[in-house]
N, C-alpha and C positions, 0 to 999 in steps of 0.2 A: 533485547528482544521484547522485554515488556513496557518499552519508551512508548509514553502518548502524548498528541497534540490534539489540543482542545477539548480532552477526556476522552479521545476516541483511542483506542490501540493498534498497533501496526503502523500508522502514519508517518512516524517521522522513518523508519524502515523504507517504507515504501516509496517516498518520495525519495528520499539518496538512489536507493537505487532506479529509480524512474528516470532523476539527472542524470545519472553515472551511463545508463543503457542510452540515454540520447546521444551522451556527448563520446561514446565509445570508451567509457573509463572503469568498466565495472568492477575491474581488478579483480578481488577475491572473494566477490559476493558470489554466490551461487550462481546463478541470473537474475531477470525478471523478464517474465513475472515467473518467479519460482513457484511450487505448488500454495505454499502460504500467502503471497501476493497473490495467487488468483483465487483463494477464500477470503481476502478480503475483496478482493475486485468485484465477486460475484455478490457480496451483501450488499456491495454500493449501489451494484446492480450499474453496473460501468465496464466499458472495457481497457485493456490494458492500455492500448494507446492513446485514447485519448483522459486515460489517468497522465499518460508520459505528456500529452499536451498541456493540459494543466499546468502542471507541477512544472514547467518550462517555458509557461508564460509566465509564471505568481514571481512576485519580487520577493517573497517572503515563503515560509511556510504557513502562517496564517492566511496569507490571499490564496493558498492552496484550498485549506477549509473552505473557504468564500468561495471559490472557482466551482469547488464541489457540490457543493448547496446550489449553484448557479446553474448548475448542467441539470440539478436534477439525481443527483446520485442520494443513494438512498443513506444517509449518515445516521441516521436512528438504529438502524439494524448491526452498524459496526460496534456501538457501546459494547454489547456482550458480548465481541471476538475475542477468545483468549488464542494469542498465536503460540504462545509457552504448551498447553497442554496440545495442540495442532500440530505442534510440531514434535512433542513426545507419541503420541498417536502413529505419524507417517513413520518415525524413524521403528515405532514397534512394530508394523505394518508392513516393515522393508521396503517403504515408500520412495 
């Protein structure tokens, strides 16, 4: 849960499950965009689908990052997402 790509956190999360929702494979993730992917979505200031566009053009995970910067999403604001205390929060929250 605290996995980061390129110092950002949630990313490499977010992207599997972006693949996995495209390709009908989610198996035992929760969904997406779960409530945690849609606090990172919304820092990006991006929406869920065309995060899933992205992340399912990029050949990589780092052309993921590059896609992002490309669109426009806002990557400076995700540095200080913590999803570990977001998601102790919802679960105290009965979220």
């Amino acid at each position: 849960m605290d996995a980061r790509l390129a110092g950002y956190p949630w990313l490499p999360r977010i992207i599997d499950k972006a693949r996995a929702s495209h390709a009908g494979t989610l198996g035992t993730y929760y969904r997406y965009p779960c409530p945690i992917d849609a606090a990172c979505l919304d820092l990006l200031d991006i929406d869920a689908d065309t995060f899933r566009e992205i992340a399912n053009r990029a050949v990589d995970d780092q052309a993921v990052v590059s896609g992002l910067a490309s669109s426009g999403a806002r990557l400076d604001r995700l540095a200080s997402f913590d999803p570990v205390q977001l998601n102790a929060d919802l679960h105290r929250n009965g979220s």
